[in-house]
Every structure is written in C-alpha cells, then in structure tokens.
MMTF fields as JSON, N, C-alpha, C and O atoms, coordinates in Angstrom:
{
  "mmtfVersion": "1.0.0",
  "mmtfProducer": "UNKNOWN",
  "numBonds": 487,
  "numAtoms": 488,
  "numGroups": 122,
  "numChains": 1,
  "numModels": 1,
  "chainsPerModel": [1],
  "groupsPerChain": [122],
  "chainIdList": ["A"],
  "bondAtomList": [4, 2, 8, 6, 12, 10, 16, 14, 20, 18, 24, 22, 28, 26, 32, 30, 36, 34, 40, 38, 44, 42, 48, 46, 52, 50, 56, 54, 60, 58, 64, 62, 68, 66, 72, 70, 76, 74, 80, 78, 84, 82, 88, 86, 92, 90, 96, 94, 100, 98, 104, 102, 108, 106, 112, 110, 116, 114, 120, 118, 124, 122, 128, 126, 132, 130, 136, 134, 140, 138, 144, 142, 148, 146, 152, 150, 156, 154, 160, 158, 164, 162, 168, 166, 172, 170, 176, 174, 180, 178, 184, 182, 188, 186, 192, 190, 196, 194, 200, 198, 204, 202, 208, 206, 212, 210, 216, 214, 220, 218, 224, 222, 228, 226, 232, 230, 236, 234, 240, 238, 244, 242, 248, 246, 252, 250, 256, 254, 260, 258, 264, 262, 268, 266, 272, 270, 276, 274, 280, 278, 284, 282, 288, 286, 292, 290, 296, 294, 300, 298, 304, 302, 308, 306, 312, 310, 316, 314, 320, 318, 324, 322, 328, 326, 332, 330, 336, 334, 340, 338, 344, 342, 348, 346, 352, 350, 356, 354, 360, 358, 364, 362, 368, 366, 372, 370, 376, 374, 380, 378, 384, 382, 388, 386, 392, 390, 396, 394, 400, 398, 404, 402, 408, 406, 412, 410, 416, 414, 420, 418, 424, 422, 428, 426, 432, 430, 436, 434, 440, 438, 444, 442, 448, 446, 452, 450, 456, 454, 460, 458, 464, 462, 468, 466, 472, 470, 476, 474, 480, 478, 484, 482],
  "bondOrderList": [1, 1, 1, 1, 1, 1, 1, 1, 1, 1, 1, 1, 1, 1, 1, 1, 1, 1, 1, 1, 1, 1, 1, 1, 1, 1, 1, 1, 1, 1, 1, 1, 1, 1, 1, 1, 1, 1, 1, 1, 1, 1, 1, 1, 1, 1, 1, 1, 1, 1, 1, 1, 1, 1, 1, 1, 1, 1, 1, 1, 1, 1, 1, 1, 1, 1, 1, 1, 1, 1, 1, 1, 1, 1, 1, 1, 1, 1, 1, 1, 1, 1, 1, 1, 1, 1, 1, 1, 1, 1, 1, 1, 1, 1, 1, 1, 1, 1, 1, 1, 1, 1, 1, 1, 1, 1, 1, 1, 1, 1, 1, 1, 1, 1, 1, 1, 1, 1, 1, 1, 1],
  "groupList": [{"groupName": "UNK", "atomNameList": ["N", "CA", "C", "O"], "elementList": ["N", "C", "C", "O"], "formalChargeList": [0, 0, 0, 0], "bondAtomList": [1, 0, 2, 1, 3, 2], "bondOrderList": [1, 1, 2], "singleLetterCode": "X", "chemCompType": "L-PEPTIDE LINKING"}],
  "groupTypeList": [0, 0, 0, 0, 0, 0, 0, 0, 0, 0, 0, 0, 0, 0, 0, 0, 0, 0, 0, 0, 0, 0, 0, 0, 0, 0, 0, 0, 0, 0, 0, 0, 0, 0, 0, 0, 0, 0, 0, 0, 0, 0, 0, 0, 0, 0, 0, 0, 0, 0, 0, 0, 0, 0, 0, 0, 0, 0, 0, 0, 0, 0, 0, 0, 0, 0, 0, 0, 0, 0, 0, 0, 0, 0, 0, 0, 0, 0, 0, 0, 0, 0, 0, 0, 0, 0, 0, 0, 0, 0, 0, 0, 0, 0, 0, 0, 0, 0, 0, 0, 0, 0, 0, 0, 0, 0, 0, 0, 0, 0, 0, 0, 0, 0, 0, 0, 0, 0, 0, 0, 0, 0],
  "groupIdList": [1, 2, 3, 4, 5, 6, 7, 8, 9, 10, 11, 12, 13, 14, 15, 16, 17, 18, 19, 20, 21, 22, 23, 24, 25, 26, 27, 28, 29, 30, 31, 32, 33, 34, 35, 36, 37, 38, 39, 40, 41, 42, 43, 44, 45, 46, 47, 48, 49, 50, 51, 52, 53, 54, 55, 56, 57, 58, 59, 60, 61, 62, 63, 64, 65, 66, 67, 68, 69, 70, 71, 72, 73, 74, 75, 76, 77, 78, 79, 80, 81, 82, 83, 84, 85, 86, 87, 88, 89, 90, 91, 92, 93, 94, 95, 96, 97, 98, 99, 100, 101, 102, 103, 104, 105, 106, 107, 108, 109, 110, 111, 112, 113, 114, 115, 116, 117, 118, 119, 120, 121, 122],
  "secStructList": [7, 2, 2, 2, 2, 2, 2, 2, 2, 2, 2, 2, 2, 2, 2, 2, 2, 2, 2, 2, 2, 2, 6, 6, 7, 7, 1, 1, 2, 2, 2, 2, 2, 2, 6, 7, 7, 1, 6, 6, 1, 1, 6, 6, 6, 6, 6, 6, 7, 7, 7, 7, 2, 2, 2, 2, 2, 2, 2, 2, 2, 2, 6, 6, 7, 7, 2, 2, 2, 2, 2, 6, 7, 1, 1, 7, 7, 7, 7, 7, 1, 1, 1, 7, 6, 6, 2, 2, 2, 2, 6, 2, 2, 2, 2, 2, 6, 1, 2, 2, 2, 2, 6, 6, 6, 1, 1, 7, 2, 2, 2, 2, 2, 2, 2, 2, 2, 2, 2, 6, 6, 7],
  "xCoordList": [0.826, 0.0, 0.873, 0.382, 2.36, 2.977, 3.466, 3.737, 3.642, 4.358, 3.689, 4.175, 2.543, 0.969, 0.736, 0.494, 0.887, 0.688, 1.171, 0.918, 3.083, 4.132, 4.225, 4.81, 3.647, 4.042, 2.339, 2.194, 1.295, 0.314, 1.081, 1.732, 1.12, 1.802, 3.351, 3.943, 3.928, 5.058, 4.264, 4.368, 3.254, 2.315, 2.151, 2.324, 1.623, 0.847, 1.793, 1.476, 3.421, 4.556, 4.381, 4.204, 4.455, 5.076, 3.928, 4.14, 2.5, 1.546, 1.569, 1.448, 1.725, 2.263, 3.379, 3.307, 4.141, 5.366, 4.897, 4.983, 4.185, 3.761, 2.255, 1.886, 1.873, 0.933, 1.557, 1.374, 2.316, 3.233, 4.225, 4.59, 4.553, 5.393, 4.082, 4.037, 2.926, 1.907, 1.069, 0.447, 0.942, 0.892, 1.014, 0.208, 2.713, 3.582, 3.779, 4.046, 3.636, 3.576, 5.228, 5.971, 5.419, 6.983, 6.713, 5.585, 7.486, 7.58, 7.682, 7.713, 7.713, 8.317, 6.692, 6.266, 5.991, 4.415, 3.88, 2.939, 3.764, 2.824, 3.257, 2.614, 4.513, 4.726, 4.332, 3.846, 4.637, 4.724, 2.816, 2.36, 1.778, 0.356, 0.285, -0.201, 0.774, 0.231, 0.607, 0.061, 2.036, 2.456, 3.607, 4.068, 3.895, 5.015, 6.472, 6.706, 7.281, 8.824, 8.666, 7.769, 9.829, 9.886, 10.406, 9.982, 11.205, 12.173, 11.471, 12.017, 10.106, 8.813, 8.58, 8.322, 8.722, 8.446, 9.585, 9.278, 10.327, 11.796, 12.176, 12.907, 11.425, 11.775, 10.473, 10.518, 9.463, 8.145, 8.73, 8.513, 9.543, 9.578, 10.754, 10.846, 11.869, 12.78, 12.865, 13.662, 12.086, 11.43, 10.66, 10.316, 9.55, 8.579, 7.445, 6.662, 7.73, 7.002, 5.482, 5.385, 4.6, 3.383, 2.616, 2.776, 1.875, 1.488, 0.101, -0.756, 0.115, -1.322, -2.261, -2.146, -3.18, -4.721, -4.962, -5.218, -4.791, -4.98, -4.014, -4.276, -2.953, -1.792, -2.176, -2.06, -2.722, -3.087, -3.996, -3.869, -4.908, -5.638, -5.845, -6.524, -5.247, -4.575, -3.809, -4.166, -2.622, -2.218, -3.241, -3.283, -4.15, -5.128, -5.847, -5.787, -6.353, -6.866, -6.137, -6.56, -4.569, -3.817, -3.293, -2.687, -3.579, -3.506, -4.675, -4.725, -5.629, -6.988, -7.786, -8.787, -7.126, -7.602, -8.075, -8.006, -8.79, -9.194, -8.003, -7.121, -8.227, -7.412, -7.025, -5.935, -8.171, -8.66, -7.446, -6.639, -7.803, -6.72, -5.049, -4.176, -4.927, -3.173, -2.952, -1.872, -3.913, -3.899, -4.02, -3.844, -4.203, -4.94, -5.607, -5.371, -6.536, -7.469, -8.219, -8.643, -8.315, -8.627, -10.538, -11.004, -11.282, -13.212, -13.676, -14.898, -12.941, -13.696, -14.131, -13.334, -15.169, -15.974, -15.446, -14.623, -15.664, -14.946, -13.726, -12.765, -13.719, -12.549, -11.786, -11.919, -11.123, -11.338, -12.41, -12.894, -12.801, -14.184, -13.517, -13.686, -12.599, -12.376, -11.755, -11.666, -11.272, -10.388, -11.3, -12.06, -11.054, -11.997, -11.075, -10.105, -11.894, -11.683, -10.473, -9.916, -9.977, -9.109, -7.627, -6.478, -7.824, -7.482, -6.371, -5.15, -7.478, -6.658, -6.059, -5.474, -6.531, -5.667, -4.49, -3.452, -4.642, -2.868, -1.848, -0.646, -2.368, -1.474, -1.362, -0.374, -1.793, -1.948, -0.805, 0.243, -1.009, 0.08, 1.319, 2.122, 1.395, 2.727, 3.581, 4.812, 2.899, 3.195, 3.689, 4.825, 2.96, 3.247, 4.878, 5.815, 4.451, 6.049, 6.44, 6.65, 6.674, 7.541, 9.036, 9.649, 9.589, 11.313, 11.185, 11.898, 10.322, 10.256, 10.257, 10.572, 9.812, 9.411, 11.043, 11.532, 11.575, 12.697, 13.682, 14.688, 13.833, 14.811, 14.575, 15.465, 13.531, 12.865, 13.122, 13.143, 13.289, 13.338, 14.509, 14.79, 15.89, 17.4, 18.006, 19.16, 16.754, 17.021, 17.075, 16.379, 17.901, 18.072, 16.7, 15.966, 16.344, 15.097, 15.067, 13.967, 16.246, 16.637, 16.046, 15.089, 17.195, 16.654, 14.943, 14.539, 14.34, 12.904, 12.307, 11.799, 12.481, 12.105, 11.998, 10.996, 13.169, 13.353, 12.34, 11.635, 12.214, 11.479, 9.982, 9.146, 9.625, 8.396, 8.364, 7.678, 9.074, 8.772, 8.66, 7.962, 9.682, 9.785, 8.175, 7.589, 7.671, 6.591, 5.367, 4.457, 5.393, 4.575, 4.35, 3.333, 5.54, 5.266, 4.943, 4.84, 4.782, 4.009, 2.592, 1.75],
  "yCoordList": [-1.193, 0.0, 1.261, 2.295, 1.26, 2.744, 2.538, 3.58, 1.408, 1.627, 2.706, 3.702, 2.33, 2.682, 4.032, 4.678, 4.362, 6.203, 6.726, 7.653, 6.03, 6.927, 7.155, 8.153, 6.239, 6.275, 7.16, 7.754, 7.116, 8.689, 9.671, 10.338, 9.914, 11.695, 11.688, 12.754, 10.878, 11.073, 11.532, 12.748, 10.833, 11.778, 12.886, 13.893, 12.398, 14.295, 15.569, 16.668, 14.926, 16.117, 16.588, 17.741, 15.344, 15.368, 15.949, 16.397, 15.598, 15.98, 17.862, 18.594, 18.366, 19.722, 20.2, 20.941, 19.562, 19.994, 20.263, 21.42, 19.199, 18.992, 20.168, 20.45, 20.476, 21.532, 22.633, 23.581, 22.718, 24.127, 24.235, 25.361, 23.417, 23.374, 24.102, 25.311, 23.082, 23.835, 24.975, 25.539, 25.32, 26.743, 27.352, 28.225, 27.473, 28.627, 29.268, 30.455, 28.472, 29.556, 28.77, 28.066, 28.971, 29.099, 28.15, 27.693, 27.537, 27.237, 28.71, 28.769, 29.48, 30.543, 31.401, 32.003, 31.342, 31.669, 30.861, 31.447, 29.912, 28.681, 28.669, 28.187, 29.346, 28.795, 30.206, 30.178, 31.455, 32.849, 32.8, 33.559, 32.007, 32.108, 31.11, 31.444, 30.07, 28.751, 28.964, 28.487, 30.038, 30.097, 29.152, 28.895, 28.836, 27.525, 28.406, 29.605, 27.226, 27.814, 27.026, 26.244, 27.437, 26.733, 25.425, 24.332, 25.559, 23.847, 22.836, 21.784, 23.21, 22.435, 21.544, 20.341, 22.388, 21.094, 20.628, 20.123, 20.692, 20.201, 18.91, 17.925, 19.349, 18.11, 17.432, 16.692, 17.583, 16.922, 15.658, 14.456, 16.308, 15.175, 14.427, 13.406, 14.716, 14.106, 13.229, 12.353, 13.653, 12.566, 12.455, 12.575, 12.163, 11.498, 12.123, 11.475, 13.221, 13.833, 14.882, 15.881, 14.294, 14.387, 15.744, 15.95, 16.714, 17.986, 17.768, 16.904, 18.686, 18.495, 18.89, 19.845, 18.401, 18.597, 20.136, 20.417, 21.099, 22.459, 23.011, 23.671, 22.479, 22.826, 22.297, 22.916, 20.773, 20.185, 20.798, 20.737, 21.39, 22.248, 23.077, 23.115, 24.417, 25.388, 25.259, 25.939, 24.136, 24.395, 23.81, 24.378, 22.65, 22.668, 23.825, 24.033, 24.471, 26.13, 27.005, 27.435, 26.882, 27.748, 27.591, 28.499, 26.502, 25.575, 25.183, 24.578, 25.65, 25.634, 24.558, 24.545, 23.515, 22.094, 21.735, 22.371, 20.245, 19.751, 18.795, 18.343, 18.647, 17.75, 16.354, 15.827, 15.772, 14.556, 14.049, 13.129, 14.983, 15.107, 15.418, 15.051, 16.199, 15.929, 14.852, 14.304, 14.303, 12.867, 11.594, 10.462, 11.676, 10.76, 9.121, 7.923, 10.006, 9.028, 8.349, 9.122, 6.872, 6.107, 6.229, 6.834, 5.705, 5.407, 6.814, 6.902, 8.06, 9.153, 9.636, 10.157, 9.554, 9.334, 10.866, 10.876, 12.209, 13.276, 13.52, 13.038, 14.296, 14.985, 15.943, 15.845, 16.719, 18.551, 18.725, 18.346, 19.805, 20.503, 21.092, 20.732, 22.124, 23.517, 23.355, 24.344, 22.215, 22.232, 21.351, 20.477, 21.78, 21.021, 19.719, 19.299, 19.337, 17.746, 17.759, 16.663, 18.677, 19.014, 19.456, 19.169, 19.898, 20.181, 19.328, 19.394, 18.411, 17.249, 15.768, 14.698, 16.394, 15.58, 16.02, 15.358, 17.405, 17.4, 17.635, 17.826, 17.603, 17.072, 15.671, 15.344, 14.872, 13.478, 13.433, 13.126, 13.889, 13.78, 14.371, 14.101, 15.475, 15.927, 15.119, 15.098, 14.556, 13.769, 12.368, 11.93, 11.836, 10.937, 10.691, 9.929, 12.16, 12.225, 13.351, 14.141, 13.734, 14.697, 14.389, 15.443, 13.648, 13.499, 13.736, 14.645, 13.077, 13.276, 14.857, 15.027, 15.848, 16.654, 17.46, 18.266, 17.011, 18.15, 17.768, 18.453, 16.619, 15.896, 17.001, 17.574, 17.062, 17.386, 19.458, 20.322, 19.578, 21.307, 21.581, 22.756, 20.226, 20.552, 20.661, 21.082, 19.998, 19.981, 21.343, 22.31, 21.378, 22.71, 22.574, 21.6, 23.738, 23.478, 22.752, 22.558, 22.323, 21.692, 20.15, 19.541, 19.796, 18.483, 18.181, 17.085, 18.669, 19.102, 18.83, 17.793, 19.741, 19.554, 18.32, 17.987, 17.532, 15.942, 15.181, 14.436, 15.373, 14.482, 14.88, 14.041, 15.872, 16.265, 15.396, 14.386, 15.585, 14.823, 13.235, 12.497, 12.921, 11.491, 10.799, 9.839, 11.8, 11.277, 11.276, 10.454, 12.221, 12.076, 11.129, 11.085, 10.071, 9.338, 8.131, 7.291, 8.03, 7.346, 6.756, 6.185],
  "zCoordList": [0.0, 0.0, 0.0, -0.454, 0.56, 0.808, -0.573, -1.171, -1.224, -2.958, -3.683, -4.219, -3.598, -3.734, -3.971, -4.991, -2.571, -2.48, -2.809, -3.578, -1.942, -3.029, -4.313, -4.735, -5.125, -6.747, -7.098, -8.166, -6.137, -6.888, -6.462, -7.266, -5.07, -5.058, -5.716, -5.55, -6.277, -7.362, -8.257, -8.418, -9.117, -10.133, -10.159, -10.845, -8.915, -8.407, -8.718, -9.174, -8.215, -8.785, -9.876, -10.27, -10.506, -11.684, -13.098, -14.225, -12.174, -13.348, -13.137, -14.12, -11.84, -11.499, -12.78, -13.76, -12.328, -13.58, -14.576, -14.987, -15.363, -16.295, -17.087, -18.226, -15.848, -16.29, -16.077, -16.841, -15.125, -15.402, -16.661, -16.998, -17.177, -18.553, -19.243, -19.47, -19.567, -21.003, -20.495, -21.395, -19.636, -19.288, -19.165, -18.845, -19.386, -19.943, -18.291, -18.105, -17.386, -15.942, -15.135, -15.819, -14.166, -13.194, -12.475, -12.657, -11.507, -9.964, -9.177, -7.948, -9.738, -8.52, -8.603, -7.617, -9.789, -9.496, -9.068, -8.532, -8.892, -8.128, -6.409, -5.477, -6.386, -5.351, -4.493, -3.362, -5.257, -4.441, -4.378, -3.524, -5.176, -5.196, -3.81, -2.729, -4.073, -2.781, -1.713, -0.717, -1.665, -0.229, -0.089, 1.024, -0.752, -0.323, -0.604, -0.756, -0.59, -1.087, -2.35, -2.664, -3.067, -4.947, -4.365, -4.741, -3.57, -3.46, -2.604, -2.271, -2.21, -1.955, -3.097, -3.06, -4.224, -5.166, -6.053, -7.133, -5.862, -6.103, -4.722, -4.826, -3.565, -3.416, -3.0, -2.018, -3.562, -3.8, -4.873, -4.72, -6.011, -6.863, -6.628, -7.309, -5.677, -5.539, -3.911, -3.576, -3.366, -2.115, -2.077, -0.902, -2.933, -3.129, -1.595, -0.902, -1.555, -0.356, -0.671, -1.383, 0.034, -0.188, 0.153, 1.356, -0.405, -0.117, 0.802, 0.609, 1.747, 2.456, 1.867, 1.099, 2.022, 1.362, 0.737, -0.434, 1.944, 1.711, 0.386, -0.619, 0.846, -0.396, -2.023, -3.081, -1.734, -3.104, -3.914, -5.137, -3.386, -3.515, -3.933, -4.959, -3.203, -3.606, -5.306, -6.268, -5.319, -6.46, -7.477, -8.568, -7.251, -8.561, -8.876, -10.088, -8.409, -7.873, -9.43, -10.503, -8.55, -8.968, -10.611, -11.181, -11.153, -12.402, -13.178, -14.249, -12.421, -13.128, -13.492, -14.207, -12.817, -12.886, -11.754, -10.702, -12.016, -10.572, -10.236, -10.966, -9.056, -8.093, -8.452, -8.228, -9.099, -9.542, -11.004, -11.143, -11.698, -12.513, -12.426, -13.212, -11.23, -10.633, -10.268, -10.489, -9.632, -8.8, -9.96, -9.507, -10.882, -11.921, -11.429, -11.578, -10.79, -9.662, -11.151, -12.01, -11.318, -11.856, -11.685, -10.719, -12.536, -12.594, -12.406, -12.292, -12.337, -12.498, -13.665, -14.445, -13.888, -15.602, -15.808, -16.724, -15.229, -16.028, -16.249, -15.649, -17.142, -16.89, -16.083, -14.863, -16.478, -15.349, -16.052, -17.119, -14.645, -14.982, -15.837, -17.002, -15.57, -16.058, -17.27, -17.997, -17.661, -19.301, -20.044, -19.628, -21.261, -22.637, -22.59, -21.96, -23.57, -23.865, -24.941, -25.005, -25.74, -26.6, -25.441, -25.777, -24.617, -23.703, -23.073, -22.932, -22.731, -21.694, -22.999, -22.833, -24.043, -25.443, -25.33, -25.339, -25.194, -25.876, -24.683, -24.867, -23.626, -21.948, -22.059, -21.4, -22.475, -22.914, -23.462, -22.894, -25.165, -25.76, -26.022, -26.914, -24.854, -24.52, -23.624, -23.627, -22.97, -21.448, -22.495, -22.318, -23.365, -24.38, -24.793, -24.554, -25.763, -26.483, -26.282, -27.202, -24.575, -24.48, -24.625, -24.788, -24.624, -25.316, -26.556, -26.981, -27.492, -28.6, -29.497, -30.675, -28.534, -28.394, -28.221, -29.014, -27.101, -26.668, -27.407, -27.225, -28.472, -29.118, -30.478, -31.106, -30.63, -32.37, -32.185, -33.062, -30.503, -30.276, -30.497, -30.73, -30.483, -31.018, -31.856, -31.938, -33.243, -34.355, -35.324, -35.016, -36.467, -37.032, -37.952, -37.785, -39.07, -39.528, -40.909, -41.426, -41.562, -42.185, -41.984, -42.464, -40.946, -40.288, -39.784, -40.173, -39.311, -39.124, -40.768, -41.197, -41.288, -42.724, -43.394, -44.027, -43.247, -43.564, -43.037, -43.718, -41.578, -40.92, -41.135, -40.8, -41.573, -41.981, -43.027, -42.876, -44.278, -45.485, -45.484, -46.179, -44.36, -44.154, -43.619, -44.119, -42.259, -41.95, -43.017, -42.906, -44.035, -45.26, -46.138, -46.829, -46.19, -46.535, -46.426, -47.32, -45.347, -43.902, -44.606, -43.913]
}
C-alpha cells in the first residue's frame, strides 16, 4: 500500500510539472500564489514527499484544474471541470512524447524539414 501512495503523489509532482510546462507559468508563481517555497516542489519530486490537502488544492486552484486530474485518480468518468476535452488531449500527448518533443526542439530546420517529409510518406 505505501508503494501505492508513493508512486500517486510522485504523479501528483510530476503531473504539477507537467501543467506548469503547457501553461507557460513558473515554480516561482505557483509557489509565491500557494504560499510555499519553490524547493517544496523540487523536493516533492525528488522525495517522493506528499502535499497536504490544503496545499493540493490550492495548487489545482492555482492551475486551473481539478485535483482529480493531478492525482490521476482512476473510474472518475470526467474529466477537469475547467479544461476542454481538446485540452486534456494534448497534456496526454505531450506527457506521451515529451522526449520526442525536446529531441525534435534541437534539431536545425533543415533536419525538421526531412522528418516532416519522411513522416509524409508514412
């Protein structure tokens, strides 16, 4: 059961991160809004250390999502309230092929170009 918890509130970090990446927003705004320090969640994801209720909260609040969705609590037929369904697609598929993603952001536009044509002929 502690495998358990630990490996949701590891999520829970990490789906944080993760909405702070496509929202274009900081650790240092989430954290100066929630009240916390930034290295609260620096070592949220590196000790696997769990935020209190009020705090979890707060940052779904502060991210515009529900809770449910940081947590990625399993049989909850919605989605977030607050984000479209297009929405929580492309957090999906960033979370998917995000390497793919930071690999393809090193490439010159040349190289890019190739791989465009290549996938065309797919």
């Amino acid at each position: 059961m502690t495998n358990f918890i630990n490996s949701l509130f590891m999520t829970f970090w990490e789906n944080v991160e993760t909405e702070l990446k496509y929202q274009n927003k900081t650790r240092k705004q989430l954290a100066s809004k929630v009240g916390i320090d930034t290295t609260t969640i620096s070592k949220g994801l590196s000790n696997n250390s769990i935020p209190s209720a009020d705090i979890a909260l707060k940052i779904a609040n502060f991210l515009n999502i529900s809770l449910e969705s940081l947590l990625e609590i399993s049989g909850n037929s919605s989605n977030s309230v607050n984000a479209s369904e297009e929405q929580q697609n492309q957090i999906f598929l960033y979370k998917k092929h995000s390497e793919l993603i930071k690999q393809a952001e090193r490439l010159n536009p040349q190289q890019l170009k190739a791989i465009e044509d290549l996938m065309k002929t797919m």
